[in-house]
C-alpha positions in Angstrom: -115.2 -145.5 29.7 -116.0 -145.8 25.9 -114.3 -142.9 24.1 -117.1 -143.0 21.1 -120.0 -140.5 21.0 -123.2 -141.9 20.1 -125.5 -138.7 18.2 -129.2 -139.9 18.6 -132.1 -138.1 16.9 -135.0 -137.9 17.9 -136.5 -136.5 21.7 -139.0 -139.3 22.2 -139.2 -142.4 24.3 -137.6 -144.3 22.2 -134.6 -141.9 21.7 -134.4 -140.8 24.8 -134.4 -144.4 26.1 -131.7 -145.3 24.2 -129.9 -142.5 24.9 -130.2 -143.4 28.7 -129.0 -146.9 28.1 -126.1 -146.4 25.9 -124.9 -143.8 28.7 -125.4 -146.7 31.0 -123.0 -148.7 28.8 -119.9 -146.0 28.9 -120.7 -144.4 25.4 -120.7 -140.6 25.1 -124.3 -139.2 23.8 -125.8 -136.3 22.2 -129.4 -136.3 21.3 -130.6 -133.8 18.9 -134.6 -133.2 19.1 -137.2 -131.3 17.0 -138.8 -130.2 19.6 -138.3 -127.3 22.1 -136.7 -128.9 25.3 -140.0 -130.8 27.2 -141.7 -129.9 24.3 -144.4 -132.2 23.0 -144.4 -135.1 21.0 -146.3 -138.4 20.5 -144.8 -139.6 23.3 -146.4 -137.2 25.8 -150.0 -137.0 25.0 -150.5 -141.5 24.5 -152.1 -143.2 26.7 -149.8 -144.5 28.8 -149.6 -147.9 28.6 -147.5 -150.8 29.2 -149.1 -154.1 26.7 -148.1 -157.5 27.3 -151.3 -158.1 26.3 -150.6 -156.3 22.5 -148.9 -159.5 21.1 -151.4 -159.5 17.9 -149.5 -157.5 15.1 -151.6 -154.7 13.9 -151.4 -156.4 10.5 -154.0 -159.4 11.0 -156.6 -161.1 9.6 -159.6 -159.2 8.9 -157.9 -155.4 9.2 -158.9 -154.9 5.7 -162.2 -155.5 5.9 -162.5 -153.6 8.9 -160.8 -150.9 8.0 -163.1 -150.5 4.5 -166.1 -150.7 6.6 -164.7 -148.1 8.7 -163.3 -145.5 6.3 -167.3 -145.0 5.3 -167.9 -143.5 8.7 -165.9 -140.2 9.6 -166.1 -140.8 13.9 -164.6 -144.0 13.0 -161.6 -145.4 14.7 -159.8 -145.5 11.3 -159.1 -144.0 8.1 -156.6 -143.5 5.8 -156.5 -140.0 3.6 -156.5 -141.5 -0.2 -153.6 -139.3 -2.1 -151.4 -140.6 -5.1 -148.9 -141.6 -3.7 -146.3 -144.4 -4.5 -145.1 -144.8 -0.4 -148.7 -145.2 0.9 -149.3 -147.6 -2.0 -146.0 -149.4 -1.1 -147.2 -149.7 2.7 -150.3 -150.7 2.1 -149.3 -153.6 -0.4 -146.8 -154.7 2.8 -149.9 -154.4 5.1 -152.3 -156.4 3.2 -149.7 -159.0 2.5 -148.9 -159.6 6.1 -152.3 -159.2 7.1 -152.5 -163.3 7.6 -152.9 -166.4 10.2 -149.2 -166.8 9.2 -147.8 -163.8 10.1 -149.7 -163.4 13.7 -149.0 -166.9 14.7 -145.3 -165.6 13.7 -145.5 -162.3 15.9 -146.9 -162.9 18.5 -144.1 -164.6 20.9 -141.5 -161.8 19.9 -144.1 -159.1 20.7 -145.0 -161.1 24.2 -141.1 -161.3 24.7 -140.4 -157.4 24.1 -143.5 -155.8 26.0 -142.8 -158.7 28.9 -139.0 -157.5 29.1 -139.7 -153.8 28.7 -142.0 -154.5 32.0 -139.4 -155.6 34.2 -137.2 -152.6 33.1 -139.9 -150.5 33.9 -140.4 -151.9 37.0 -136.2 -151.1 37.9 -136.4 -147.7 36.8 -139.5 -146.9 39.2 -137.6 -148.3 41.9 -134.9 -145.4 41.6 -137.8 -142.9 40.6 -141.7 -142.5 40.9 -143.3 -141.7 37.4 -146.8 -143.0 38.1 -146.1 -147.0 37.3 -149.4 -149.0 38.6 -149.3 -152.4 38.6 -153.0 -153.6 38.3 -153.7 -154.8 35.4 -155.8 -153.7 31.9 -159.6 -154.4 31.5 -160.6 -154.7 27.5 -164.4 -153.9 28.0 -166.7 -155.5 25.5 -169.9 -153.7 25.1 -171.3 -156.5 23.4 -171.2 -160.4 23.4 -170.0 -160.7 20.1 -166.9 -158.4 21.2 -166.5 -160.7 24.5 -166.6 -163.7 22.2 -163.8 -162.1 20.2 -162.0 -160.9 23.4 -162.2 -164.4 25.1 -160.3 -165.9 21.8 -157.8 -163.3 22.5 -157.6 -164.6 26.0 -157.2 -168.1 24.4 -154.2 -167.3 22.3 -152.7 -165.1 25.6 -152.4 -168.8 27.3 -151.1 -170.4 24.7 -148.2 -168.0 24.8 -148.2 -168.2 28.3 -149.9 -165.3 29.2 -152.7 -164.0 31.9 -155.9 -163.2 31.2 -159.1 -164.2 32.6 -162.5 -163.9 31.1 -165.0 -161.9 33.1 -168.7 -161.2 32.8 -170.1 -158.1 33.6 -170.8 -158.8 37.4 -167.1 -159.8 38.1 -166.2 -157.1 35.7 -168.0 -154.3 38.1 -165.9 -156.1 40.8 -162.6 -155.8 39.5 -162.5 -152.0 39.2 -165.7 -150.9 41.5 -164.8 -147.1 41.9 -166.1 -146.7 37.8 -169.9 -147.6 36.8 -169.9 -149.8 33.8 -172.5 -150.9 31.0 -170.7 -153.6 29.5 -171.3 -157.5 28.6 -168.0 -158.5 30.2 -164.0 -157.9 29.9 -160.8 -159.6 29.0 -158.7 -158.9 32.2 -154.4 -159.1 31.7 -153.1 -158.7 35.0 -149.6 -158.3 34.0 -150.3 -155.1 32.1 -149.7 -151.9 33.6 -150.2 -148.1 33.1 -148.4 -144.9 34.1 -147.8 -141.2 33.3 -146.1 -140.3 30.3 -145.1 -137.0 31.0 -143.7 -138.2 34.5 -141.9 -140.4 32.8 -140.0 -138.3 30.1 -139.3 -136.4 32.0 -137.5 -138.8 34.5 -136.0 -140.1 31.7 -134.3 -136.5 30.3 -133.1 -135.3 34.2 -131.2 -138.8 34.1 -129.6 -138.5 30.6 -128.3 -134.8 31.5 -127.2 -136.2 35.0 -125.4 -138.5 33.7 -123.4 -136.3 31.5 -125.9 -136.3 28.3 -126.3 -133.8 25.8 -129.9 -132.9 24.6 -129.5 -130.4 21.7 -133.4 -129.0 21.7 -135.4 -127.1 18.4 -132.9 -129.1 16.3 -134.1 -130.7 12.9 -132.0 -132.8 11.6 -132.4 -132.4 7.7 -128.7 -134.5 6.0 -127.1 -137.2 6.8 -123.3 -136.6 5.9 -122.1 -139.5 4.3 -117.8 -140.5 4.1 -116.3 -143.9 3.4 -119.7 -146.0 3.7 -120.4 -144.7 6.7 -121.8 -141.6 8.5 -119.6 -139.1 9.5 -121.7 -136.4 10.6 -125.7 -134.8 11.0 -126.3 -131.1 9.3 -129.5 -129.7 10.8 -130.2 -126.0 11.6 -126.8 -125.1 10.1 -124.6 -127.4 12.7 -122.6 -130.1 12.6 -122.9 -133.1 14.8 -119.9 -135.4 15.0 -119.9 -139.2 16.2 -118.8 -142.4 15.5 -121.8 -144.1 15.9 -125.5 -142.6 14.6 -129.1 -144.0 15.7 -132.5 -142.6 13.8 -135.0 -142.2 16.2 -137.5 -139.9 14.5 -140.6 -141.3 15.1 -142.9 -140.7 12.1 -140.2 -138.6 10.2 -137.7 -141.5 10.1 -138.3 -143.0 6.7 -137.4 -139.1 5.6 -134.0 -138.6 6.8 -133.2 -142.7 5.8 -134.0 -141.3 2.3 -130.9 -139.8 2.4 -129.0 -142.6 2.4 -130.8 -144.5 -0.2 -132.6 -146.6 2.3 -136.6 -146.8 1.2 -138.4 -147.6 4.9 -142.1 -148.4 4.3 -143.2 -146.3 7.3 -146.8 -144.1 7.6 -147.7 -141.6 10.1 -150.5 -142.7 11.9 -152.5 -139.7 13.8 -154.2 -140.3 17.0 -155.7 -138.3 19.7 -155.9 -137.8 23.3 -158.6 -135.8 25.8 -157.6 -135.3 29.6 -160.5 -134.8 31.8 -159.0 -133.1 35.0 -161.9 -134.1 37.2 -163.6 -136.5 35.9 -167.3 -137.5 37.1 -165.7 -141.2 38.1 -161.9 -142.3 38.3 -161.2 -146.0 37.4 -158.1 -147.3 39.2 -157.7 -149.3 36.1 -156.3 -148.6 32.7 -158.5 -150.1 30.2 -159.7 -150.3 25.9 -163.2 -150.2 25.0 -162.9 -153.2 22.8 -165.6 -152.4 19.7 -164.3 -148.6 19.8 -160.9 -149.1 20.0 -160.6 -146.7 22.6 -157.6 -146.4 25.7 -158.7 -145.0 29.1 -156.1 -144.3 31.9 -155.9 -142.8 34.8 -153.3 -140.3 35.6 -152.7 -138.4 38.9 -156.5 -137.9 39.5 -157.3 -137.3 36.0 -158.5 -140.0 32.9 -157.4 -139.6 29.6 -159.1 -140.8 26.7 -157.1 -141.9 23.7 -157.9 -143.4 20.3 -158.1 -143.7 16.6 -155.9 -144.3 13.8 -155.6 -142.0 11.0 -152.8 -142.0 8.2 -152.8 -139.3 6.6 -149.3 -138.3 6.3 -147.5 -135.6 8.5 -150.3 -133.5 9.5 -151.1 -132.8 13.0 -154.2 -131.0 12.6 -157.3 -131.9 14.6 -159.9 -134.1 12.7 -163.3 -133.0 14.6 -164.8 -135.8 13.6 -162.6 -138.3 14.9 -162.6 -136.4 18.3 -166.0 -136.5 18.3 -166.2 -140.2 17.8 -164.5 -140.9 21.0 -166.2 -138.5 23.1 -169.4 -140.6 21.9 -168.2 -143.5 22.5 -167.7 -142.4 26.4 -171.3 -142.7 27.5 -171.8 -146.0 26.5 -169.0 -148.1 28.4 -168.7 -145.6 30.9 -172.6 -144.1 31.4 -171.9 -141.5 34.1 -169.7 -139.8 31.5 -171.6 -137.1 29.4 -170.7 -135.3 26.0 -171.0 -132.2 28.7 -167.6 -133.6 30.5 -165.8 -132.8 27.8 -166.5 -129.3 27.3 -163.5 -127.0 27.1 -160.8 -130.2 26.7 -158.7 -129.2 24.0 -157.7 -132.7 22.2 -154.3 -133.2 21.4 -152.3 -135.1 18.3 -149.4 -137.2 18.1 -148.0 -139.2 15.2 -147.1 -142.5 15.9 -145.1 -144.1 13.3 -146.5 -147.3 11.8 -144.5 -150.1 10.0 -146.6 -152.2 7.4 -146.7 -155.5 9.4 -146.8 -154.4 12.7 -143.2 -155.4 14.1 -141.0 -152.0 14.9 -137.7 -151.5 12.9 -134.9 -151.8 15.0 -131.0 -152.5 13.9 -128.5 -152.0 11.5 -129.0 -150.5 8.4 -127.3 -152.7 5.9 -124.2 -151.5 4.2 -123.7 -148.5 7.1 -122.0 -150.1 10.0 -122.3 -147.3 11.9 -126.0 -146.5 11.8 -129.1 -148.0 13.8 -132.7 -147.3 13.1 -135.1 -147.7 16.5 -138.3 -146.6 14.9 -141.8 -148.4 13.7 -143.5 -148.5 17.4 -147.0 -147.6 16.4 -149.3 -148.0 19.5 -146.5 -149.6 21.7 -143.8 -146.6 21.7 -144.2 -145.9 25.5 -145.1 -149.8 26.3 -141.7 -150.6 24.2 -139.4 -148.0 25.3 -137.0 -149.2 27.7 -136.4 -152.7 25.9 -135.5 -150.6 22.6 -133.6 -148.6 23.8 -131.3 -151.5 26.1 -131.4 -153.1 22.8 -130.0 -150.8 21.2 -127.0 -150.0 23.9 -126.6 -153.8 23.0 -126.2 -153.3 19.7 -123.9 -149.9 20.0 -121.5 -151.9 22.3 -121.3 -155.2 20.4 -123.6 -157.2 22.6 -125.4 -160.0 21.9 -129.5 -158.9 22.5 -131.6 -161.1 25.3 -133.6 -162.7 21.9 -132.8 -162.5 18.0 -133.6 -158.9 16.5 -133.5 -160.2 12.8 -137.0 -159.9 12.5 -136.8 -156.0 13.6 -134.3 -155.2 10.9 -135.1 -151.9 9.4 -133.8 -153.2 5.8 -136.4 -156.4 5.9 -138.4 -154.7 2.8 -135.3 -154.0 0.7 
């Protein structure tokens, strides 16, 4: 039994996954959360999904452009909140600069490697506990044939990789999830993605951390890192004192705050999305899917179907944007047409912050010149589909280990 106490911040998947893997591995753990204890976070509300098939880096070709056209209409998918402000300008420099061919073709075979590996450990922790894991598959619905051509390039570049996917048109579309009606061109169907409920999950997740003799210090924000020696001694927040020998920053969107502290500058932005949870919905697909052209998730949970979708930086606010709920309740009717606006009557929309790294690859590793601090942040869309392999990574890391593939393109120090 390892004598050193690992103090973790952060009560989301990521932290709490690593907190469950570095308890596996011996060390002592305390994780301090914001957060009132199964209290909500951007882990809770997402959509649930597990991604193989997300192996294209959110910083790609054509973003830009996209997200221009976009930021003129306000039920758009995107937008980003102009303010003066020399961090947004710093992250959107990195995201246009890594918005290339080069950088993709880079990517994509360490974000299939990560989201394939974080499947199989999903798969062993719903042997020992049922959170909800279905194994059938995703459906990106094109409503158009100009989105299925897009899609089917996708579905090009899965093979290449070594991926599934299979092209569908709209009749074999129908036939692969039958129990929803559908007015679409075709699909994109990845049959080794999967979906499952978050909540379920975190909750398994926190009941096994305290079984096995974890600490979850709840409606705890961290605000100092105590410095001693180059290395971290201790985290102040709420007028205590947390001791350790070893430190990882899990904070989700506020991460790049508390690494402020110790003169690290992480280009890291907040980006908003939101989720709607229809408890009895009109139709229940039995598979998760995105409508492709609206960029919005669908998945079904324990007899309900939440909706999930756009991506709005705009700093730390979790306020409901209206406008941007409204734009994916419209979108509804036309993938799914025996959805109405009416369904969602009375569904209050929630907000979560995931945090977003300017070229699409999550920070993960040592922060250079503290030996004894890790940073396991930088998710954006695949938190939940990436939780388990961060955090066995990072009991890798904590105990010395050599990781399953090379992390030096995670490090959170690769912009300094």
């Amino acid at each position: 039994m390892k004598s050193d106490r690992v103090v973790i911040v952060g009560g989301g998947v990521i932290g709490l996954c690593s907190a469950y893997y570095a308890l596996k591995r011996g060390f002592a753990v305390t994780v301090i959360e914001w957060e009132a204890a199964g209290g909500d976070n951007c882990s809770m509300g997402n959509a649930g999904m597990i991604v193989p098939s997300h192996f294209t880096p959110l910083a790609a070709p054509g973003m830009i452009t996209k997200g221009l056209r976009w930021m003129l209409n306000p039920e758009s998918p995107f937008y980003v909140r102009p303010r003066l402000n020399l961090d947004l300008m710093r992250w959107g420099w990195l995201f246009y600069r890594h918005s290339t061919e080069r950088h993709v073709a880079a990517s994509r075979e360490l974000l299939r490697d990560l989201n394939l590996e974080s499947r199989r450990l999903f798969a062993e922790l719903a042997e020992m506990e049922d959170f909800g894991l279905v194994k059938r598959g995703l459906l990106m619905l094109c409503k158009t044939q100009r989105g299925l051509d897009e899609e089917s390039d996708v579905a090009i570049e899965a093979h290449e990789i070594g991926l599934q996917a299979e092209v569908l048109d709209a009749a074999a579309t129908a036939r692969r999830d039958p129990s929803v009606t559908m007015d679409v061109a075709g699909a994109v169907y990845f049959p080794q993605d999967c979906h499952l409920n978050p909540s379920r999950f975190m909750a398994s997740i926190r009941r096994r951390i305290i079984e096995a003799g974890g600490v979850i210090e709840s409606g705890v924000k961290v605000d100092g890192i105590e410095m001693g020696n180059g290395q971290v001694v201790a985290l102040n927040g709420n007028g205590r004192r947390f001791v350790g020998e070893k430190f990882v920053i899990a904070g989700g969107s506020w991460t790049a705050d508390l690494l402020n502290s110790v003169g690290v500058k992480l280009p890291l932005q907040a980006g908003k999305g939101y989720s709607l949870t229809l408890p009895a919905p009109p139709e229940l697909p039995q598979l998760c899917s995105i409508f492709a052209e609206a960029k919005v998730a669908i998945t079904p949970m324990d007899g309900s179907l939440r909706f999930g979708g756009t991506m709005e930086v705009g700093g730390l606010d979790l306020s409901i944007n209206s406008a941007r709920v409204r734009g994916i309740i419209k979108s509804v009717h036309d993938y799914f047409p025996k959805f109405s606006e009416r369904n969602f009557d009375g569904v209050k929309p929630w907000s979560g912050l995931r945090p977003v790294s300017p070229d699409g690859i999550p920070y993960l590793g040592q922060v250079r010149g503290v030996t004894n601090l890790l940073v396991a942040s930088g998710h954006a869309m695949m938190g939940l589909s990436l939780g388990p392999v961060s955090g066995r990574l990072v009991a890798n890391l904590l105990a010395g280990d050599a990781p399953f593939r090379s992390l030096e393109r995670l490090s959170p120090t690769r912009f300094c």
